[in-house]
MIDOSE-1310 file (N, C-alpha, C; in nm, 2 decimals, decimal comma, always signed):
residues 185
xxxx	+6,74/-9,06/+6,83/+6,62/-8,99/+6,82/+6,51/-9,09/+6,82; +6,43/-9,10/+6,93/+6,30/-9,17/+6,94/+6,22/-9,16/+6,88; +6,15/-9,23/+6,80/+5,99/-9,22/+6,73/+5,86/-9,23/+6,79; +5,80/-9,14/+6,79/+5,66/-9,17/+6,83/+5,56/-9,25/+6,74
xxxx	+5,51/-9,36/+6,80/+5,42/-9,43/+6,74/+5,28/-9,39/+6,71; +5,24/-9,40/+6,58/+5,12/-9,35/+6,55/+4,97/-9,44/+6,67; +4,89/-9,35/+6,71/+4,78/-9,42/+6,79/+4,71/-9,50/+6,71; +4,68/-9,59/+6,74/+4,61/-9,69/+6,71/+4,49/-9,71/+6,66
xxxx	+4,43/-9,67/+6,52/+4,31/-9,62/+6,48/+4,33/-9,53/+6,34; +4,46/-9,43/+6,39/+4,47/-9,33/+6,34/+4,58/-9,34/+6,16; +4,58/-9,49/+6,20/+4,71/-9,52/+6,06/+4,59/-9,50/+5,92; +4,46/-9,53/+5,94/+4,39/-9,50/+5,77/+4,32/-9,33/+5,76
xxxx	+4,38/-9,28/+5,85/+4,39/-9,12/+5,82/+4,48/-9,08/+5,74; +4,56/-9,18/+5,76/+4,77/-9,13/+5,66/+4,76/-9,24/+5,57; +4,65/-9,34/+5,52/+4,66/-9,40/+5,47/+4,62/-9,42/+5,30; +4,54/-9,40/+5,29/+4,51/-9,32/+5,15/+4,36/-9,22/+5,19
xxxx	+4,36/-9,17/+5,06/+4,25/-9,04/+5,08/+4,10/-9,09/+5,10; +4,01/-9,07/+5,15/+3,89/-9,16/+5,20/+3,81/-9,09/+5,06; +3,73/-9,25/+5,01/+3,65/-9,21/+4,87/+3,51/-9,19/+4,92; +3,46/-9,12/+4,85/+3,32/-9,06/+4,87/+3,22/-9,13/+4,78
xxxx	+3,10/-9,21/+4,88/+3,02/-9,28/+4,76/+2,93/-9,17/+4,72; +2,89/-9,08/+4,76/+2,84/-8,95/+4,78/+2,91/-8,87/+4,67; +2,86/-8,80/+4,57/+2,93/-8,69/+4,47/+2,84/-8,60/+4,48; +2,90/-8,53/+4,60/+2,83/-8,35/+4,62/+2,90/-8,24/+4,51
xxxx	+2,95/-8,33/+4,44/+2,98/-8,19/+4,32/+2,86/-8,12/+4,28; +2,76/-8,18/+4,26/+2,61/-8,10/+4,19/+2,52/-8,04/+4,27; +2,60/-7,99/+4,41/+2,54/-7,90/+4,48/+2,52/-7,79/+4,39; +2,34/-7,77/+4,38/+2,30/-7,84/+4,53/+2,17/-7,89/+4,46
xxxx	+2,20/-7,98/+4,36/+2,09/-8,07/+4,29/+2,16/-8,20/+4,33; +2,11/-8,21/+4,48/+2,13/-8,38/+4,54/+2,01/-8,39/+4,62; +2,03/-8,53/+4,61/+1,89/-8,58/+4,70/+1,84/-8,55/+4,88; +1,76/-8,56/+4,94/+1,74/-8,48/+5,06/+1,83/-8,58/+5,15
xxxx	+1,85/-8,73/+5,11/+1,90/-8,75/+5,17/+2,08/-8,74/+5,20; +2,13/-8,68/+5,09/+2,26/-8,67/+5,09/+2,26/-8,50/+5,15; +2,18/-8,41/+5,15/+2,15/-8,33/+5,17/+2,17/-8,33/+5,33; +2,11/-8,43/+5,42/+2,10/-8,42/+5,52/+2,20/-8,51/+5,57
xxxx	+2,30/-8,57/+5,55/+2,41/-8,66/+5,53/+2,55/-8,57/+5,53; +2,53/-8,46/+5,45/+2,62/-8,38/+5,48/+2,56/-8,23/+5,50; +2,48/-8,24/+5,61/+2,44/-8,08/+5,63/+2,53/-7,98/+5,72; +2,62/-8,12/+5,81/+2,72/-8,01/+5,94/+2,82/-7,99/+5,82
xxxx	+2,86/-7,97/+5,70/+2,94/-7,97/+5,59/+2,88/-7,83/+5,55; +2,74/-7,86/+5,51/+2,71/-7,70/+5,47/+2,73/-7,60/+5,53; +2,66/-7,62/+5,66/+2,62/-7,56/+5,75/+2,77/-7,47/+5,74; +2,87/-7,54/+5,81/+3,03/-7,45/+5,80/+3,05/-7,40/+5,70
xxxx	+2,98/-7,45/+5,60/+3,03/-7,35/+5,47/+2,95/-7,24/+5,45; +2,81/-7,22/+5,55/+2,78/-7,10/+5,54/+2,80/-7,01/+5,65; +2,88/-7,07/+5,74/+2,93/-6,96/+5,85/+3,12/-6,93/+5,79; +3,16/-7,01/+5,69/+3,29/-6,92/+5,63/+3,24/-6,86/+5,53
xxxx	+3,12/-6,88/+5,48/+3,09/-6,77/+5,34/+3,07/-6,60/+5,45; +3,00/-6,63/+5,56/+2,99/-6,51/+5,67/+3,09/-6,46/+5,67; +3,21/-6,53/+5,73/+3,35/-6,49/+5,74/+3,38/-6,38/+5,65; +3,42/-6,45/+5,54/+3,41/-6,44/+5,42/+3,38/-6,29/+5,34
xxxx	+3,24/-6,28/+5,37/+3,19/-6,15/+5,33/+3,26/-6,03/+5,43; +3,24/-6,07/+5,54/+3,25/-5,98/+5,65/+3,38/-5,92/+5,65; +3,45/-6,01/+5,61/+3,67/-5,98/+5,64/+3,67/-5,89/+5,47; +3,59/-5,89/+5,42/+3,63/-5,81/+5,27/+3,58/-5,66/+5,29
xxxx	+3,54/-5,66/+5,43/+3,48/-5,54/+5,42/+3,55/-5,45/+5,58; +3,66/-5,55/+5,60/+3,74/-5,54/+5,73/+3,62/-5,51/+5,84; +3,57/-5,64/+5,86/+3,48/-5,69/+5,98/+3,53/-5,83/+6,01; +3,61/-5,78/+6,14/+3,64/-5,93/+6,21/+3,55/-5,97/+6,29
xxxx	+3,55/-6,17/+6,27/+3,45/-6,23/+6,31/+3,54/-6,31/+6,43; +3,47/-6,38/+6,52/+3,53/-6,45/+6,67/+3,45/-6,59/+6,66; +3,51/-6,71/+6,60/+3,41/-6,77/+6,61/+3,43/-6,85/+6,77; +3,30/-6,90/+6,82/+3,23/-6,95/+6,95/+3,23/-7,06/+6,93
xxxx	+3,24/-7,17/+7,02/+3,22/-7,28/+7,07/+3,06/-7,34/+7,00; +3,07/-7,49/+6,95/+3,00/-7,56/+6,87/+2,85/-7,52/+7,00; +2,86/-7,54/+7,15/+2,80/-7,56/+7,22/+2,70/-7,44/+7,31; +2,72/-7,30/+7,23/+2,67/-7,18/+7,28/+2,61/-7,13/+7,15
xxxx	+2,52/-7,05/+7,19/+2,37/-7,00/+7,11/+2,43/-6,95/+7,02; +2,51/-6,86/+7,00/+2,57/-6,76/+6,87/+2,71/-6,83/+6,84; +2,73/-6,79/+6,73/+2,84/-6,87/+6,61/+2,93/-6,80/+6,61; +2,93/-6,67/+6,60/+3,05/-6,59/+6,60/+3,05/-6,44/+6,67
xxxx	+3,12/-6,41/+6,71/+3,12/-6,26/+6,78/+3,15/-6,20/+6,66; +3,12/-6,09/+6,63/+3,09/-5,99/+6,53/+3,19/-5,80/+6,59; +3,28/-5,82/+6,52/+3,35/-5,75/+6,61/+3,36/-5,57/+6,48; +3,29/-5,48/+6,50/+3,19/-5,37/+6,43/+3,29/-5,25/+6,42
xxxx	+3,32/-5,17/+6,31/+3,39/-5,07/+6,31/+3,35/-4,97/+6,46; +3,40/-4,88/+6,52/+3,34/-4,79/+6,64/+3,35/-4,88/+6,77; +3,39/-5,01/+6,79/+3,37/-5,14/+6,92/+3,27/-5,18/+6,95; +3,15/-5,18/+6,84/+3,03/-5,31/+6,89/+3,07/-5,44/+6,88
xxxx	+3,07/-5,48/+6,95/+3,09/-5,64/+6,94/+2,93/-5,76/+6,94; +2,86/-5,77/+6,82/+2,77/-5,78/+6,85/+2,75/-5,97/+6,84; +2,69/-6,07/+6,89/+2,65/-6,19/+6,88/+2,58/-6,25/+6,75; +2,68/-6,30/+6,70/+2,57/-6,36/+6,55/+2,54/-6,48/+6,53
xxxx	+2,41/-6,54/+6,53/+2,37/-6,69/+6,51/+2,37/-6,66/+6,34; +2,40/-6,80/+6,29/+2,45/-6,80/+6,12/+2,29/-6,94/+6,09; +2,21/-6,96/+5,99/+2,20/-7,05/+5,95/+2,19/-7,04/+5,83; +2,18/-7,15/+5,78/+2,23/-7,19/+5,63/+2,11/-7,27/+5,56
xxxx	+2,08/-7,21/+5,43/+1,98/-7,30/+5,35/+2,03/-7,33/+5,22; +2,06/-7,48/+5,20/+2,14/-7,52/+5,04/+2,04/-7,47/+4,91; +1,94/-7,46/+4,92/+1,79/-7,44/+4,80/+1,70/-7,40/+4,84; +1,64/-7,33/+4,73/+1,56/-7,28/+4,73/+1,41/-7,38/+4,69
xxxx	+1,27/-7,31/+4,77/+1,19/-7,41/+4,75/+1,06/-7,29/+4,74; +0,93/-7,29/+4,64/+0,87/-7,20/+4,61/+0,92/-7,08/+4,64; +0,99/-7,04/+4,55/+1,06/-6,93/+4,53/+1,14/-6,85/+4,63; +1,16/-6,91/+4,78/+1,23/-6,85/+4,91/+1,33/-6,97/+4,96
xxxx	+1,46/-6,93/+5,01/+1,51/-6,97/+5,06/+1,41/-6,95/+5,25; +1,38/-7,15/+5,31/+1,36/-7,13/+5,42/+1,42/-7,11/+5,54; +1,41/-7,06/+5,68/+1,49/-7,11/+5,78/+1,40/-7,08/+5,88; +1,49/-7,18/+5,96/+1,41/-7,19/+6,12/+1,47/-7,16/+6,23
xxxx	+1,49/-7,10/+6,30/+1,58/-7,05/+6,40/+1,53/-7,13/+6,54; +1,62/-7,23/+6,56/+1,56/-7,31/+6,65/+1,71/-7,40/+6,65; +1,77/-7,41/+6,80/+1,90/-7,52/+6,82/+1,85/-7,63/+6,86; +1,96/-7,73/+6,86/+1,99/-7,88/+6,85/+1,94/-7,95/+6,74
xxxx	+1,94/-8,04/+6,76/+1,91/-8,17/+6,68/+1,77/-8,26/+6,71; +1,72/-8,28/+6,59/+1,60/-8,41/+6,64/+1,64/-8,55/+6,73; +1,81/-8,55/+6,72/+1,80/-8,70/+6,77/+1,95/-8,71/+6,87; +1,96/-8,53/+6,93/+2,01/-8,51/+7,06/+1,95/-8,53/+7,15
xxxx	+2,02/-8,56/+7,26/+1,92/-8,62/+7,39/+1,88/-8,47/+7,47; +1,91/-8,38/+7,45/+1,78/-8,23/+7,41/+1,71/-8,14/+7,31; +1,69/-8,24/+7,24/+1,62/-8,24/+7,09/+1,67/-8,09/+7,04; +1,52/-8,05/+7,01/+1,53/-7,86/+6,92/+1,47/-7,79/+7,03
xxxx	+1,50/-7,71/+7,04/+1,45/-7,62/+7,09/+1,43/-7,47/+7,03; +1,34/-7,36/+7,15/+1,38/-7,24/+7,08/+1,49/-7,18/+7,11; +1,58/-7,05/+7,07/+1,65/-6,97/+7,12/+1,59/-6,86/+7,24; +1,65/-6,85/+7,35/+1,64/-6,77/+7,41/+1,62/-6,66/+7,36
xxxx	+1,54/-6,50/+7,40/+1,58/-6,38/+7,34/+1,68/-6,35/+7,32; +1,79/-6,32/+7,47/+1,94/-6,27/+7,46/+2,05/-6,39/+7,41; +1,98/-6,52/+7,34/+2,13/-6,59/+7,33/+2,18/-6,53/+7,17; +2,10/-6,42/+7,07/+2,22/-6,39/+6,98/+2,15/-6,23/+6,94
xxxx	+2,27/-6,14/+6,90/+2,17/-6,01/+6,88/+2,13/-6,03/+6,71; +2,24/-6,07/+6,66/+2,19/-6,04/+6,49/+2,18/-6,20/+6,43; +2,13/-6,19/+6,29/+2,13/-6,36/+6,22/+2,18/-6,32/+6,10; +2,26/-6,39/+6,03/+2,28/-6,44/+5,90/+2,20/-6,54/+5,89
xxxx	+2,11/-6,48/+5,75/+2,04/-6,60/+5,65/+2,12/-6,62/+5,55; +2,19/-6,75/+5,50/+2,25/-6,75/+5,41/+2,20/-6,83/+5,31; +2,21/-6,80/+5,17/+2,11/-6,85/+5,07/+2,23/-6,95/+5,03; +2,31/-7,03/+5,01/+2,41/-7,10/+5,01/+2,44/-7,14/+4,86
xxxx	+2,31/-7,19/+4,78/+2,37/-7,23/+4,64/+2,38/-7,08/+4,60; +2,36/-6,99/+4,63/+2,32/-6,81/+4,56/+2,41/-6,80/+4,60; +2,52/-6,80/+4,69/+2,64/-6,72/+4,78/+2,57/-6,60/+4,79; +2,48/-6,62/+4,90/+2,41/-6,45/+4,93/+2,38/-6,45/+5,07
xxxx	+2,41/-6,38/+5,12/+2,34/-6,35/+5,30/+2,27/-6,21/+5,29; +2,16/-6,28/+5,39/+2,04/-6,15/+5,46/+2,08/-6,11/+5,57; +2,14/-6,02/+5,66/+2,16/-5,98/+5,81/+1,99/-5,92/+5,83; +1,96/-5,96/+5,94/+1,84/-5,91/+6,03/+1,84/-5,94/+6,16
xxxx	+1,80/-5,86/+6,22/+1,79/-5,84/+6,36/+1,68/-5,88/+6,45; +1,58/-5,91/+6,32/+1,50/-6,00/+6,33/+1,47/-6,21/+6,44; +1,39/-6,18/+6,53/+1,43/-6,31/+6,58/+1,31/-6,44/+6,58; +1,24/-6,40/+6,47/+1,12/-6,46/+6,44/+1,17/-6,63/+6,45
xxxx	+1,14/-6,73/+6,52/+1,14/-6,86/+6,49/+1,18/-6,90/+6,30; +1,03/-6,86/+6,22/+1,07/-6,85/+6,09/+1,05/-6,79/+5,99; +1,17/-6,77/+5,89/+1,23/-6,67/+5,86/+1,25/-6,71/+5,72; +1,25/-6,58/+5,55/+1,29/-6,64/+5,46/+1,29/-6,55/+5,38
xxxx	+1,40/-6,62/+5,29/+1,46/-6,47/+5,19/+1,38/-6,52/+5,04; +1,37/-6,40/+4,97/+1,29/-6,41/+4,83/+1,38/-6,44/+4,76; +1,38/-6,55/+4,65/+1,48/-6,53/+4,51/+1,50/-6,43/+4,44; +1,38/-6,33/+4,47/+1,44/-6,20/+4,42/+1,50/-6,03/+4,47
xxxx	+1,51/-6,14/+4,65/+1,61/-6,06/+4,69/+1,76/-6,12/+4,63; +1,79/-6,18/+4,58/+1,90/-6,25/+4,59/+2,00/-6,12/+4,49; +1,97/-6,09/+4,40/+2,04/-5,99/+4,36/+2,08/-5,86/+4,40; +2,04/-5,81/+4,47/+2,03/-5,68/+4,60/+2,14/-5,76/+4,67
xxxx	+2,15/-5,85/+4,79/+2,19/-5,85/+4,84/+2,33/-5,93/+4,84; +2,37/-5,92/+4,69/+2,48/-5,96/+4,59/+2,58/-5,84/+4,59; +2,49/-5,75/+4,53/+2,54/-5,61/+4,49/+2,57/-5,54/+4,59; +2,50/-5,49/+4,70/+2,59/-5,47/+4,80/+2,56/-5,60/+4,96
xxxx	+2,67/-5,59/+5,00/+2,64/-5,74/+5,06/+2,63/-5,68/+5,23; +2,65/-5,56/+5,24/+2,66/-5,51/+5,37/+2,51/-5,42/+5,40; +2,44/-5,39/+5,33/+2,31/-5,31/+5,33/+2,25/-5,38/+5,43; +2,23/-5,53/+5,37/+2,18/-5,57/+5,50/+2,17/-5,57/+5,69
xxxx	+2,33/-5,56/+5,66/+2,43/-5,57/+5,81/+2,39/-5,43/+5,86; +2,36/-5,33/+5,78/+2,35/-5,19/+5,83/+2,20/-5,14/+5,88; +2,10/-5,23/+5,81/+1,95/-5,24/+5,85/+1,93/-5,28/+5,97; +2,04/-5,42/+6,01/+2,03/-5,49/+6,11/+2,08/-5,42/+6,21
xxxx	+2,18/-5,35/+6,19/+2,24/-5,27/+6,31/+2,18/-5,18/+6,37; +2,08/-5,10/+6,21/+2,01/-4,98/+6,31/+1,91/-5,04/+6,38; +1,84/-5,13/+6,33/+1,69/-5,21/+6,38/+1,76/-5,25/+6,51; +1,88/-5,25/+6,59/+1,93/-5,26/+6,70/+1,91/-5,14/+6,78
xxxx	+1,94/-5,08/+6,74/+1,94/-4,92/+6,76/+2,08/-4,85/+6,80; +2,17/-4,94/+6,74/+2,35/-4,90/+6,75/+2,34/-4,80/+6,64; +2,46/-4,69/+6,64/+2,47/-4,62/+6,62/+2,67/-4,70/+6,58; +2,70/-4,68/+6,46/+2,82/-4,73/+6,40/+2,88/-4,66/+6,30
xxxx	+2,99/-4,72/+6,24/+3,04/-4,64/+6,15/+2,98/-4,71/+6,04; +2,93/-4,65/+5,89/+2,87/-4,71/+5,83/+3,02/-4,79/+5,73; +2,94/-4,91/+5,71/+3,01/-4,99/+5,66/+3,01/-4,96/+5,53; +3,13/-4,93/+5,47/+3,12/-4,84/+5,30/+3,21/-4,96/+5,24
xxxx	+3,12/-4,99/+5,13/+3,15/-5,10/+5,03/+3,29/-5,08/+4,91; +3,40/-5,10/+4,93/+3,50/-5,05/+4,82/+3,47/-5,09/+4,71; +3,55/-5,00/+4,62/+3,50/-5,02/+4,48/+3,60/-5,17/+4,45; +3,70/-5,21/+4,48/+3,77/-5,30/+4,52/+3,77/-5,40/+4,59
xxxx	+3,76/-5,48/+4,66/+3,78/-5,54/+4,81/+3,91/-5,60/+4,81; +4,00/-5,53/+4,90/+4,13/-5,61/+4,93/+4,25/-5,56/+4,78; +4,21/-5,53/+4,70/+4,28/-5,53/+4,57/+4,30/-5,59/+4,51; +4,24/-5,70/+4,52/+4,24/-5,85/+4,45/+4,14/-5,81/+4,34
x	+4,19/-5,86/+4,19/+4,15/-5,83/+4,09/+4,11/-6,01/+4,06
């Protein structure tokens, strides 16, 4: 039986566990700069909180390629399949969670830009230290949820998705919130 040899680079992967001089435990009372240090960290953590909500309410999500406008295909009781761009805000700052709907990076070699009209139909705003999402269908550049929506859209987490759907002008099965989700107590 032949061994394959590990590639060359890859031995302090299996090597011990990499330490963090960074302690993001006190998310999300960290400094902007650790903040922005690990933002592609958040960021995924608020397109699996999406996930997340969405599969508790049997709405399967499709996620898309790092490199196209929408994040996940949104796949709708009745066969809408609609395009969802996700973004993510760790805190809140005078009283709203902000966001800016605008792709790339400052220090990609095609900076930020805007979104096209058709590159997504719906958005997740996710409030991230709140664990709360806004759906809107809304495609305003910028965009931002109240701290005192944060409780509304706790309680039921799909109201929103159903605002955004009609503000589409789909016509769906309404998404009914179990008294349960999944049976997990």
């Amino acid at each position: 039986m032949s061994k394959q040899p590990l590639l060359r680079g890859f031995e302090e992967l299996f090597s011990s566990p990499p330490t963090s001089t960074d302690d993001i435990r006190d998310f999300p009372d960290l400094s902007r700069n650790t903040m922005t240090r690990h933002a592609k960290w958040f960021g995924l953590s608020g397109e699996y909180l999406v996930d997340s909500i969405l599969l508790r309410f049997k709405i399967y999500t499709s996620h898309l390629p790092e490199m196209l406008p929408a994040d996940r295909i949104v796949h709708l009781p009745g066969g809408n399949n609609l395009r969802l761009q996700i973004k993510t805000c760790c805190r809140p700052r005078n009283g709203y969670f902000h966001f800016t709907l605008t792709k790339g990076y400052h220090r990609s070699p095609n900076g930020v830009k805007r979104y096209e009209d058709n590159d997504f139909d719906l958005v997740a705003l996710v409030a991230l230290s709140e664990n709360a999402i806004k759906f809107t269908a809304d495609k305003h550049q910028s965009q931002k949820v109240a701290l005192d929506e944060i409780h509304a859209l706790r309680a039921d987490p799909c109201a929103s998705l159903e605002r955004a759907i009609d503000d589409l002008g789909l016509t769906s099965d309404r998404v009914d919130v179990p008294a349960q989700a999944g049976g997990v107590q």
